[in-house]
LUMLUM-534343 format. One record per residue: x, y, z of N, C-alpha, C, O in turn; residue in three letters. Coordinates in nm, 3 decimals. Example, Ala and Ser with C-alpha at 12.3 -4.5 7.8 and 13.67 -1.06 7.14 Angstrom:
<rs>
1.319, -0.569, 0.780, 1.230, -0.450, 0.780, 1.320, -0.330, 0.780, 1.424, -0.332, 0.846, ALA
1.285, -0.225, 0.708, 1.367, -0.106, 0.714, 1.290, 0.003, 0.787, 1.341, 0.114, 0.804, SER
</rs>
This chain:
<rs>
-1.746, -0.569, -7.621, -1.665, -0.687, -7.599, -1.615, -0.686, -7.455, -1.546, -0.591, -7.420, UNK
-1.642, -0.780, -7.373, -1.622, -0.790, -7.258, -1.477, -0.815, -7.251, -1.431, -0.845, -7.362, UNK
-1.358, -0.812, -7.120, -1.221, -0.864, -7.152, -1.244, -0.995, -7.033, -1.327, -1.002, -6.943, UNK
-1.179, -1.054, -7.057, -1.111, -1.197, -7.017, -1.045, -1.173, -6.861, -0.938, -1.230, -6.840, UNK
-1.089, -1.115, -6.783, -0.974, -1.086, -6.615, -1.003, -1.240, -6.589, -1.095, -1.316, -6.619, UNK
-0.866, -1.255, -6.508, -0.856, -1.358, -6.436, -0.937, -1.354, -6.339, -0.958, -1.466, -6.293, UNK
-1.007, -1.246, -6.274, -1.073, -1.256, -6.149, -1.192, -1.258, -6.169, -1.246, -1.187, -6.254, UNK
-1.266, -1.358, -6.078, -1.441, -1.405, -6.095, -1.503, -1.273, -6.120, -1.433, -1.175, -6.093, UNK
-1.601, -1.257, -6.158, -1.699, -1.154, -6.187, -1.798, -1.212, -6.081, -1.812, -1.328, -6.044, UNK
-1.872, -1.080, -6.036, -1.992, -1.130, -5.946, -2.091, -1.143, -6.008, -2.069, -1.081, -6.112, UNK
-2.251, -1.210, -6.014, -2.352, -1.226, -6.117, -2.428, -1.109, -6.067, -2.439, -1.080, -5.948, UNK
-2.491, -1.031, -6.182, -2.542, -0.841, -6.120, -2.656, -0.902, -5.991, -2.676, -0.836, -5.889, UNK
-2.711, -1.011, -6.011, -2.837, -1.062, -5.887, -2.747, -1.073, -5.779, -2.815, -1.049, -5.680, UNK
-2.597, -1.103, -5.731, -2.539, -1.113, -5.629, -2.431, -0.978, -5.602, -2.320, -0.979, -5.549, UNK
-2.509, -0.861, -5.662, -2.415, -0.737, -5.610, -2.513, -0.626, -5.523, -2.632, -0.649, -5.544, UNK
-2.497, -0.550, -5.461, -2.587, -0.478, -5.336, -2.661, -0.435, -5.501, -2.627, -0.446, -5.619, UNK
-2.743, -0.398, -5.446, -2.906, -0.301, -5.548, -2.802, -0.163, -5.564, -2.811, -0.122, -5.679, UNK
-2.749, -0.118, -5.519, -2.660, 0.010, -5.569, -2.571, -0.047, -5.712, -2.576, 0.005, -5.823, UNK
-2.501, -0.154, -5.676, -2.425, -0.142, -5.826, -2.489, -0.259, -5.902, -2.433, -0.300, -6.004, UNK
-2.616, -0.321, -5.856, -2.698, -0.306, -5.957, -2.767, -0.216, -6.098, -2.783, -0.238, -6.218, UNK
-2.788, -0.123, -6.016, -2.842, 0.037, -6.126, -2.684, 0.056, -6.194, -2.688, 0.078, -6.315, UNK
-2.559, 0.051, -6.141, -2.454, 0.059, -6.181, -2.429, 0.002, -6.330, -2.414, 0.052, -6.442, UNK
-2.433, -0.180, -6.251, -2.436, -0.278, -6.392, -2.530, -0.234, -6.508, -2.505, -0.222, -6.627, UNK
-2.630, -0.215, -6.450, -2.727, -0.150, -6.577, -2.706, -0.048, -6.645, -2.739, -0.034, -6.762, UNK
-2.634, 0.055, -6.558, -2.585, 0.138, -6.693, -2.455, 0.129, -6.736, -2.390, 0.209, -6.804, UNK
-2.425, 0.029, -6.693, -2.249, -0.012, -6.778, -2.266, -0.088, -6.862, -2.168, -0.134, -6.920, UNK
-2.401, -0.129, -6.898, -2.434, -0.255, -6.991, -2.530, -0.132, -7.074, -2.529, -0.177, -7.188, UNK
-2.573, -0.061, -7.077, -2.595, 0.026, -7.179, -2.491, 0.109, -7.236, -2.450, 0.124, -7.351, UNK
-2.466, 0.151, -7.141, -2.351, 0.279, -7.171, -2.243, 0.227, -7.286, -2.203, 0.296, -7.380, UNK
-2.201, 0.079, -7.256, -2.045, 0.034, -7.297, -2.102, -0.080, -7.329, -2.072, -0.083, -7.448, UNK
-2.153, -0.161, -7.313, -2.197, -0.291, -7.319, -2.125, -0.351, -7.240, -2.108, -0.471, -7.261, UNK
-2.072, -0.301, -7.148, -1.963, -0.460, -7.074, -1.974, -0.371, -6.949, -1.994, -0.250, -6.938, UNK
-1.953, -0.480, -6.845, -2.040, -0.489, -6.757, -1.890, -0.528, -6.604, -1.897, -0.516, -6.482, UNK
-1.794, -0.567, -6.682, -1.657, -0.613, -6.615, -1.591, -0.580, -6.476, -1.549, -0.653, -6.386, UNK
-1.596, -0.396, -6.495, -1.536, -0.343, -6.395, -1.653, -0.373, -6.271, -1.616, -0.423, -6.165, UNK
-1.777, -0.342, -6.293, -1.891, -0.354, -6.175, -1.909, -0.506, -6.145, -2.011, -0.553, -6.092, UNK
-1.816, -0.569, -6.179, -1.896, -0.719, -6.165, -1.774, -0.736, -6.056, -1.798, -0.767, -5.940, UNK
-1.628, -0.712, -6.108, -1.515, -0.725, -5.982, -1.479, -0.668, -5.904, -1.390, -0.681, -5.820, UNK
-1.604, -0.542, -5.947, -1.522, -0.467, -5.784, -1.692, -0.497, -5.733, -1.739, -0.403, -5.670, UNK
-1.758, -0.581, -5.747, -1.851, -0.651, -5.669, -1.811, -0.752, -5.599, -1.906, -0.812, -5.548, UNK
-1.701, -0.799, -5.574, -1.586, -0.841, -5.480, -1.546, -0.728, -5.366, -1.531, -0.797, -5.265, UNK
-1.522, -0.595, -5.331, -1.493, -0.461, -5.299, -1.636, -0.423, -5.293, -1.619, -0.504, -5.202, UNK
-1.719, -0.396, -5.295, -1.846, -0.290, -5.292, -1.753, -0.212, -5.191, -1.735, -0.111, -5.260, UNK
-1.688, -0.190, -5.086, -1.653, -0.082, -5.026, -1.542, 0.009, -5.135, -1.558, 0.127, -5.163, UNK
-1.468, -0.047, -5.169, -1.364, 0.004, -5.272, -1.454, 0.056, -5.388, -1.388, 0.149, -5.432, UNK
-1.523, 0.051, -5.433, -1.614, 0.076, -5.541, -1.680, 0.189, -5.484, -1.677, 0.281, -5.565, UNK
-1.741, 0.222, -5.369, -1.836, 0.325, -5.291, -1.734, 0.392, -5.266, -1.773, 0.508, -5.281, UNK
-1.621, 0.395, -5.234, -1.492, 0.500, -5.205, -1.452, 0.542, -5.361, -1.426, 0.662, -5.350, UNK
-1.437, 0.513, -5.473, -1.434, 0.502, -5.573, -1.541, 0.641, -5.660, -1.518, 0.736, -5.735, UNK
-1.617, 0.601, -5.619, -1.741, 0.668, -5.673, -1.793, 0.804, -5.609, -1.818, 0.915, -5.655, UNK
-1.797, 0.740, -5.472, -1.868, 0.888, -5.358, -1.735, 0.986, -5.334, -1.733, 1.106, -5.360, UNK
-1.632, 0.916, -5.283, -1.517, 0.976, -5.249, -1.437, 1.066, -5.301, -1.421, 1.185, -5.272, UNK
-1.363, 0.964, -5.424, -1.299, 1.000, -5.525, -1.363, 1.113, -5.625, -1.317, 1.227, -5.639, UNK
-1.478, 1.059, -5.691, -1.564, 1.125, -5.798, -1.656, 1.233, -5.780, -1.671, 1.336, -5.846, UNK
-1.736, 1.176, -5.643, -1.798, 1.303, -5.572, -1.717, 1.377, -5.509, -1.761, 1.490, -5.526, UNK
-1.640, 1.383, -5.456, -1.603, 1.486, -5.358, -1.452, 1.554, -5.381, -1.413, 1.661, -5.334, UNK
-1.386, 1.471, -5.457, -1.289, 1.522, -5.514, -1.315, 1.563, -5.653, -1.343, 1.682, -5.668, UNK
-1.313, 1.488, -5.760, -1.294, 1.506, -5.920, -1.449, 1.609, -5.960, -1.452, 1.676, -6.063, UNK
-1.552, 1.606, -5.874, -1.649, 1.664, -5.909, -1.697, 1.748, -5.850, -1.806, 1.794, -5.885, UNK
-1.594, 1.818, -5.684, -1.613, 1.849, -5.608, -1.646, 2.035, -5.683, -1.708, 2.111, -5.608, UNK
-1.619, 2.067, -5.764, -1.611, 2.197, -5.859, -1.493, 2.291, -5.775, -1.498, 2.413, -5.796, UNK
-1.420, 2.256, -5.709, -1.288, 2.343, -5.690, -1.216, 2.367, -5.845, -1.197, 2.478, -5.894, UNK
-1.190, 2.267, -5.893, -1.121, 2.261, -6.057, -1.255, 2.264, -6.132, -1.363, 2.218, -6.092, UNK
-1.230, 2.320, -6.235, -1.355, 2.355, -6.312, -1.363, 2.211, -6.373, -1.267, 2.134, -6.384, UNK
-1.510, 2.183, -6.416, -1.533, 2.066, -6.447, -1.476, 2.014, -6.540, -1.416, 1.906, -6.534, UNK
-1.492, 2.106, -6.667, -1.437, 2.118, -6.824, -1.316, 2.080, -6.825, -1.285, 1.989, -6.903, UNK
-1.207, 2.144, -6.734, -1.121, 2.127, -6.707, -1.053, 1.944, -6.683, -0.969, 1.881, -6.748, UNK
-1.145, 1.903, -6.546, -1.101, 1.781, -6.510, -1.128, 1.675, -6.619, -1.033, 1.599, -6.640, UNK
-1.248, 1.656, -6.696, -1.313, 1.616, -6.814, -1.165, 1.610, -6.946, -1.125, 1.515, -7.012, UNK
-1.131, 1.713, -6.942, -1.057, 1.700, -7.082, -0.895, 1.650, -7.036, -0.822, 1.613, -7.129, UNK
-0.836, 1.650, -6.892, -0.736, 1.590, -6.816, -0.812, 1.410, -6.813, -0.737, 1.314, -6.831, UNK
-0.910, 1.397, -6.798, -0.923, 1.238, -6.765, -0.953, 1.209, -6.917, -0.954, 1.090, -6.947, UNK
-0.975, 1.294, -7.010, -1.001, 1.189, -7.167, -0.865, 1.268, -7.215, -0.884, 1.316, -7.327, UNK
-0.783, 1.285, -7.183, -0.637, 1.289, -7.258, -0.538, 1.157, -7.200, -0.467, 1.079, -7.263, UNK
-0.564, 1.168, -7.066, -0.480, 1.035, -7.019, -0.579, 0.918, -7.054, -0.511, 0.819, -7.080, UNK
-0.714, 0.891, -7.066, -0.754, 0.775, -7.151, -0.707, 0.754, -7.256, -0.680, 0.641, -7.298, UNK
-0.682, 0.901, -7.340, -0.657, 0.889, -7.522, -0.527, 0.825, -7.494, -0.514, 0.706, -7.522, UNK
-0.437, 0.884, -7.446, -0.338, 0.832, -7.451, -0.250, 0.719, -7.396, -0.142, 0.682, -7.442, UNK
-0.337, 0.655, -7.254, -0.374, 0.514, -7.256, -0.442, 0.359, -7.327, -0.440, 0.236, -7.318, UNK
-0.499, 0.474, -7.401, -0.555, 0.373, -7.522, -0.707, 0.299, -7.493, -0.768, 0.231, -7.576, UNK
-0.746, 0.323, -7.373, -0.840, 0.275, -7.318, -0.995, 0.300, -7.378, -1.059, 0.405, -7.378, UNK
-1.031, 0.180, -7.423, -1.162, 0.177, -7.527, -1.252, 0.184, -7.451, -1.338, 0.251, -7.508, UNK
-1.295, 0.147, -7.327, -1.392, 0.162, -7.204, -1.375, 0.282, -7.187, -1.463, 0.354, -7.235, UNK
-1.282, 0.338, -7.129, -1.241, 0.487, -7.077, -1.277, 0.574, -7.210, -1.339, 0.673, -7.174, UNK
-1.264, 0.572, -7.306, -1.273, 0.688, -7.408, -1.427, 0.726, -7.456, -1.484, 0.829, -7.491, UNK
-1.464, 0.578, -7.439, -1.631, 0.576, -7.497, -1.700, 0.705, -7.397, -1.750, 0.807, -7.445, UNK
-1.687, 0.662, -7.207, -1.738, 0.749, -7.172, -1.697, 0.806, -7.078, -1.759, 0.818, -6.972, UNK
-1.575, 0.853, -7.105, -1.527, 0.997, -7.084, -1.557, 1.097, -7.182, -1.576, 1.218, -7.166, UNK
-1.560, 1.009, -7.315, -1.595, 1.132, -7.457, -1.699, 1.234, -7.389, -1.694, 1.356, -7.373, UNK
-1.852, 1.079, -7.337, -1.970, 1.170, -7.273, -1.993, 1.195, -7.226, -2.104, 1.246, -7.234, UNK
-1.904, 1.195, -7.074, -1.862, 1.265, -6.970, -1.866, 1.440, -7.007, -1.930, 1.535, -6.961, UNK
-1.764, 1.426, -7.114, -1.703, 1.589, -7.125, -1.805, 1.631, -7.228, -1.830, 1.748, -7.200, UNK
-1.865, 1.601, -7.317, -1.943, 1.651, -7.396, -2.042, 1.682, -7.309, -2.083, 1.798, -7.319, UNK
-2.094, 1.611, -7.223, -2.217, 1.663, -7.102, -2.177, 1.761, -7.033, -2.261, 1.831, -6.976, UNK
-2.016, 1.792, -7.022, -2.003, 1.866, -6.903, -1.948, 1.997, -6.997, -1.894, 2.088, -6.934, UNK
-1.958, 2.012, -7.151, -1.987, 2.085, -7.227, -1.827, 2.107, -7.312, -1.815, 2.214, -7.373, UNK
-1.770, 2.061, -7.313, -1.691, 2.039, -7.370, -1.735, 2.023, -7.525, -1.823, 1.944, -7.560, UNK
-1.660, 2.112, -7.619, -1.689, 2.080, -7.753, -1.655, 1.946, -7.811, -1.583, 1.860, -7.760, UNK
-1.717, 1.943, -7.920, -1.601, 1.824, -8.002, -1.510, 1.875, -8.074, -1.417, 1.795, -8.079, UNK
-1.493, 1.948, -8.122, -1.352, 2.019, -8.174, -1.278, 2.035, -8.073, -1.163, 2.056, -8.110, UNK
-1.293, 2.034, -7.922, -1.161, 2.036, -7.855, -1.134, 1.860, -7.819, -1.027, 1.825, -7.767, UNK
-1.227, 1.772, -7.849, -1.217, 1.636, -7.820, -1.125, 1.607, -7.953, -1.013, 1.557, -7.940, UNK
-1.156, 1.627, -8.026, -1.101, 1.609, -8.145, -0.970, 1.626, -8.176, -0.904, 1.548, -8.245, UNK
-0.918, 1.757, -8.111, -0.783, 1.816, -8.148, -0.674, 1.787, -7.978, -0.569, 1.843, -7.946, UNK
-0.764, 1.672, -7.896, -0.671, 1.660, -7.757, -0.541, 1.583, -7.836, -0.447, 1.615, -7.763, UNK
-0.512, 1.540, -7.891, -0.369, 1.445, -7.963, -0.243, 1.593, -8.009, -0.123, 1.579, -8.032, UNK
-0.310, 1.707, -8.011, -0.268, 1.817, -8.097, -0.317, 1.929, -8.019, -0.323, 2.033, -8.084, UNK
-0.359, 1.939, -7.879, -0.376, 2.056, -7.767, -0.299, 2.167, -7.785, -0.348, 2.280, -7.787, UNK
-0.175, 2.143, -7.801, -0.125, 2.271, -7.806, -0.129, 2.368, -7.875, -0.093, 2.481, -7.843, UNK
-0.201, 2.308, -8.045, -0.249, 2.399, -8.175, -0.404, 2.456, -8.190, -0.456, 2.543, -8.259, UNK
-0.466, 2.333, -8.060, -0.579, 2.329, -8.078, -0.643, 2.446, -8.033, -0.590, 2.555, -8.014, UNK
-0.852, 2.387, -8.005, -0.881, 2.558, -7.929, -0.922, 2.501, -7.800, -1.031, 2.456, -7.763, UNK
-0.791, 2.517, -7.732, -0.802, 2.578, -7.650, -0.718, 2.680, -7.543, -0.598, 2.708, -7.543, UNK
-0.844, 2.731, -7.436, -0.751, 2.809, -7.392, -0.594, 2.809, -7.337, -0.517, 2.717, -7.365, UNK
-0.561, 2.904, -7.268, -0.422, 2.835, -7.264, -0.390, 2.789, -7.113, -0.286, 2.743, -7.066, UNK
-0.521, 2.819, -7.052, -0.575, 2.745, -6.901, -0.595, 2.599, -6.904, -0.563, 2.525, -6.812, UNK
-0.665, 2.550, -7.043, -0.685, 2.428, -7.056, -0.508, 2.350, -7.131, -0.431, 2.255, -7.113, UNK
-0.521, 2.436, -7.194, -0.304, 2.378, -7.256, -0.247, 2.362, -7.127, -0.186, 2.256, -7.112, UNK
-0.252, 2.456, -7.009, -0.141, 2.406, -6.898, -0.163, 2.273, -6.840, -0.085, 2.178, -6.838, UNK
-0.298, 2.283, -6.787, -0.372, 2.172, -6.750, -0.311, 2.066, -6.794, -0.224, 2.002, -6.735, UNK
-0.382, 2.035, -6.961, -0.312, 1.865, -7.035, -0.173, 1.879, -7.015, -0.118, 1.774, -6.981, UNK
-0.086, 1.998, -7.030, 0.047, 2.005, -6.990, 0.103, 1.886, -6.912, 0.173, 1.789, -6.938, UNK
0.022, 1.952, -6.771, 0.063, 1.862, -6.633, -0.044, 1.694, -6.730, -0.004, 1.589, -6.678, UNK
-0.084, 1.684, -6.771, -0.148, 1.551, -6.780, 0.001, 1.492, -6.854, 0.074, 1.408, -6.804, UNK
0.016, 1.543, -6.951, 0.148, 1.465, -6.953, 0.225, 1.466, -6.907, 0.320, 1.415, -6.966, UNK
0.249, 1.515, -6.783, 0.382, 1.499, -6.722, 0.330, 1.330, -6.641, 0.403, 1.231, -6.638, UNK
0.166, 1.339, -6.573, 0.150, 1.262, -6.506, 0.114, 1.116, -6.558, 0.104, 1.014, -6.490, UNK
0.092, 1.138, -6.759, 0.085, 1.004, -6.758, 0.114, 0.851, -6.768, 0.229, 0.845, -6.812, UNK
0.067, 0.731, -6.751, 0.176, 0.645, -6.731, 0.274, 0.597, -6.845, 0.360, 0.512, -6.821, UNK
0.262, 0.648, -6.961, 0.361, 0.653, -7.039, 0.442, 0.733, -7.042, 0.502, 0.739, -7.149, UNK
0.482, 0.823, -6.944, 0.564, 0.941, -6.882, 0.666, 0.902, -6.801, 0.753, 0.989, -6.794, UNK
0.693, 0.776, -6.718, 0.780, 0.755, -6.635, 0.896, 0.825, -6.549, 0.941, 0.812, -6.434, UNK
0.930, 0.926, -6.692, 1.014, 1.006, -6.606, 0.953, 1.152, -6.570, 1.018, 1.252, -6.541, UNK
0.819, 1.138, -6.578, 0.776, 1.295, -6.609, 0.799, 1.403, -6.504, 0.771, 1.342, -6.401, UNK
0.816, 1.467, -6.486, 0.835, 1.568, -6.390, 0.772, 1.726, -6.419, 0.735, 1.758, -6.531, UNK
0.768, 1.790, -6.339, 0.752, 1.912, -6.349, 0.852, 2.020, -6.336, 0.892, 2.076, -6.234, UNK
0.893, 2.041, -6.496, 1.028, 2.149, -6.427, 0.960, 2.307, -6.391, 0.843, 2.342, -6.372, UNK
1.078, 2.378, -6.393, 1.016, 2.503, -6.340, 0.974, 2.576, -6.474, 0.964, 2.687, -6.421, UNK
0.953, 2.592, -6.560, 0.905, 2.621, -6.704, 0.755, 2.617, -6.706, 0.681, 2.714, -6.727, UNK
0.708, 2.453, -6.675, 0.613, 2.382, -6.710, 0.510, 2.476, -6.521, 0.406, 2.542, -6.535, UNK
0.575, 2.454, -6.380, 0.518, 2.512, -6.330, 0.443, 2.664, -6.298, 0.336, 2.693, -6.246, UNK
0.588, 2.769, -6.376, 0.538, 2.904, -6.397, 0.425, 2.875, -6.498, 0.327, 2.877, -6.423, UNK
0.388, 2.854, -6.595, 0.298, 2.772, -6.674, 0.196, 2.746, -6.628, 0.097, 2.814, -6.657, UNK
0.187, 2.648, -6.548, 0.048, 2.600, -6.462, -0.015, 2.717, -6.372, -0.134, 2.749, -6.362, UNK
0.096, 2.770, -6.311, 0.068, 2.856, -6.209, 0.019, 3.033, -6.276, -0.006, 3.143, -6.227, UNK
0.023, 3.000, -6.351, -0.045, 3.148, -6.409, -0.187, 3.182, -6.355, -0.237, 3.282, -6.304, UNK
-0.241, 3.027, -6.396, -0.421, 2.992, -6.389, -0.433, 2.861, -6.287, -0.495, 2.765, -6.331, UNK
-0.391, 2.854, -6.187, -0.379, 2.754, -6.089, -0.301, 2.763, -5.933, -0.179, 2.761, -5.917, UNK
-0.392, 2.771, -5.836, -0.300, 2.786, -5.726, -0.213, 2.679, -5.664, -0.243, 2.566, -5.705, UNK
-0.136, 2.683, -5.596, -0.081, 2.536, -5.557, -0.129, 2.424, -5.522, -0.093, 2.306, -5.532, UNK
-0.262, 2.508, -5.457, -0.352, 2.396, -5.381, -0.429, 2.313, -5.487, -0.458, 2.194, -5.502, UNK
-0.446, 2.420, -5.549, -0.532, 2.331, -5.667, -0.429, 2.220, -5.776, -0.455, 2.114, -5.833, UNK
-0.292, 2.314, -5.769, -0.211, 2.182, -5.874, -0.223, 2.067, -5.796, -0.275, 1.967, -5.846, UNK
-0.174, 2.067, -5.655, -0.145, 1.956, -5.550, -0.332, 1.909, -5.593, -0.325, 1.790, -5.622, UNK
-0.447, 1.943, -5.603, -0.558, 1.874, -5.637, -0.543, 1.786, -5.750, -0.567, 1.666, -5.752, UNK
-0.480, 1.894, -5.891, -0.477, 1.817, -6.026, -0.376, 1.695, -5.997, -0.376, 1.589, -6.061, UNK
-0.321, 1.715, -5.931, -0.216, 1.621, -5.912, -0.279, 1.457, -5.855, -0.272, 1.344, -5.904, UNK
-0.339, 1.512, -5.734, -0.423, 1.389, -5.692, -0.516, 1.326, -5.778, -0.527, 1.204, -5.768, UNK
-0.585, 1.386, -5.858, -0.687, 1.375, -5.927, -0.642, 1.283, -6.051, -0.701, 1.182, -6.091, UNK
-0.531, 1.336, -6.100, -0.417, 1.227, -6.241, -0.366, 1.070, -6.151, -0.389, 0.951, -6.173, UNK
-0.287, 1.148, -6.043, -0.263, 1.023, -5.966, -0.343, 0.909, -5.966, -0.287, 0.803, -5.995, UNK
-0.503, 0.908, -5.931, -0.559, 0.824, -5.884, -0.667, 0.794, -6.029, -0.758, 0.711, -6.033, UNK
-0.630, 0.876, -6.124, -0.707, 0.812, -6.243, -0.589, 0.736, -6.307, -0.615, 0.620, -6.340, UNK
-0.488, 0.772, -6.325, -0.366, 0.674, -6.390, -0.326, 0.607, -6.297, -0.221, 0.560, -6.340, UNK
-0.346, 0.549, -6.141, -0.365, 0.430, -6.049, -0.437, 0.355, -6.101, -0.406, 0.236, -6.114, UNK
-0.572, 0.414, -6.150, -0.714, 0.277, -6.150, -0.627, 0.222, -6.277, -0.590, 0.105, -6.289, UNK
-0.601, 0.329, -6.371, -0.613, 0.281, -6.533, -0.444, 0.147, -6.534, -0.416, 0.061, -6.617, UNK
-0.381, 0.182, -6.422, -0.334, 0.077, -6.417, -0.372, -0.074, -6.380, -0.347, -0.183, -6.432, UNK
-0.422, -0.045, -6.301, -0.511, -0.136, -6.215, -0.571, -0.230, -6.275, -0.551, -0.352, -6.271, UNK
-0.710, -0.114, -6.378, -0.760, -0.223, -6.495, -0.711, -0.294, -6.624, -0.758, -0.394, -6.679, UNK
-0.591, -0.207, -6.661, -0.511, -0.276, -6.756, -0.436, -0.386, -6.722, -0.416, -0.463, -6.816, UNK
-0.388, -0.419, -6.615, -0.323, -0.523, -6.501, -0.396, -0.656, -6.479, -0.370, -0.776, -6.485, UNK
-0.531, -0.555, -6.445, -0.611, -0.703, -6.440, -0.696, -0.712, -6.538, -0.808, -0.743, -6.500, UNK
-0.686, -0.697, -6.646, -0.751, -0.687, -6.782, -0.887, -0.676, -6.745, -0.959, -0.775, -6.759, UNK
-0.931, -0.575, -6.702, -1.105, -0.524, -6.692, -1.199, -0.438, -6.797, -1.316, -0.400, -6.801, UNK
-1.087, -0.428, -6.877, -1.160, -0.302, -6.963, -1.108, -0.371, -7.109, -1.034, -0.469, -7.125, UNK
-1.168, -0.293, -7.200, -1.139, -0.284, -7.344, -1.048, -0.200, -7.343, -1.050, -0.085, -7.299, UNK
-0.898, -0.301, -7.431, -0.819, -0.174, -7.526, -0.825, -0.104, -7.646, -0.933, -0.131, -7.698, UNK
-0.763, -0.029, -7.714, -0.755, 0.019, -7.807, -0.672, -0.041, -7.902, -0.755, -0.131, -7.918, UNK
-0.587, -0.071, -7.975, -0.520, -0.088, -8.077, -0.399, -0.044, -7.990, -0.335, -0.124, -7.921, UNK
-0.372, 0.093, -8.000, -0.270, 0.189, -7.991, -0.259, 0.182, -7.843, -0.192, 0.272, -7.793, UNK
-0.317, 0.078, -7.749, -0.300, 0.087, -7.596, -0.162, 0.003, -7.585, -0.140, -0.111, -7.626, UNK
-0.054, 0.113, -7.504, 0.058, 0.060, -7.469, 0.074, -0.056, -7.388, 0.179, -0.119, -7.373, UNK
-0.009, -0.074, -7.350, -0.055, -0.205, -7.244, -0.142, -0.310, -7.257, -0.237, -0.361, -7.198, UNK
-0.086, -0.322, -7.340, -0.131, -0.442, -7.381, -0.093, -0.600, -7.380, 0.019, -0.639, -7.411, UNK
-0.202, -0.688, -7.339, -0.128, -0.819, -7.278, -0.021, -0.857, -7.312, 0.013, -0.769, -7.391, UNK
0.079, -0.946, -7.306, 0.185, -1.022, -7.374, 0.151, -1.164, -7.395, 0.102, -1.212, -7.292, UNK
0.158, -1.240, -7.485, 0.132, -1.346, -7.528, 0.058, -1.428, -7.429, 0.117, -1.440, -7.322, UNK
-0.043, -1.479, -7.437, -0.043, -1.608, -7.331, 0.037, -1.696, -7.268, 0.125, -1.756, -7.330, UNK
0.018, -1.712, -7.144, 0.101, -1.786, -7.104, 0.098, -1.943, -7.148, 0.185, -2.020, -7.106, UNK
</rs>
């Protein structure tokens, strides 16, 4: 189900041949095609997006992959985001993530995993946008910092930042599918 944004979509014949192959696999992958059609308005924002952000930061393997994988499908889960969950699920299952730990992210702290991956979602909730006041006290940082150097929190940090930026972004401008349980969800028509 495609969503309704106020902003034009580009037609996939009028986007560069790069997010062409894009559209095509966002129309398999998800069936909707939304986010690549408006940030075909941006192709530079989209190539910073992708090469920048995804290559060189989130996939750069400083943070273990597994790791970043089960931080970006906990703040989807708990964004509610039906685009985001579909494939982040196969994001992390590719990047080997079980399904028993996909399964038990609502319940991490009982679940299996390690307790490298518990600090981790830790900080995900501090950072996500249903967190407002979240912070990091000193509890939660001796915690992180067991299995994490600073440099690398100040990474996880960037890395939440700019995935709970977009996920605002697209909930804002209604680009994606929600969930039911997505806190953000439109308010009546105007």
């Amino acid at each position: 189900m495609q969503p309704d944004t106020p902003i034009a979509r580009v037609p996939r014949a009028a986007l560069p041949a790069h997010m062409q192959a894009s559209w095509d696999g966002a129309l398999k992958l998800h069936g909707d095609t939304t986010f690549v059609e408006v940030f075909g308005h941006a192709p530079h924002i989209y190539d910073w997006y992708l090469n920048d952000f995804y290559k060189k930061v989130f996939y750069s393997g400083r943070i273990g992959t597994k790791i970043v994988e089960l931080i970006r499908l906990r703040l989807a889960n708990i964004h509610g985001c039906a685009f985001c969950n579909r494939s982040d699920t196969i994001a992390a299952l590719n990047a080997g993530v079980p399904e028993a730990q996909i399964d038990a992210l609502a319940d991490y702290e009982r679940g299996p995993f390690s307790e490298k991956e518990k600090a981790a979602l830790a900080l995900a909730d501090v950072m996500v946008l249903t967190n407002p006041k979240g912070h990091i006290t000193k509890t939660l940082y001796a915690r992180v910092k067991q299995h994490f150097t600073d440099g690398e929190m100040v990474e996880l940090g960037v890395i939440m930042a700019v995935l709970c930026g977009m996920a605002k972004m697209i909930f804002a401008y209604d680009l994606v599918e929600k969930m039911d349980s997505c806190p953000f969800l439109p308010l009546a028509a105007e």
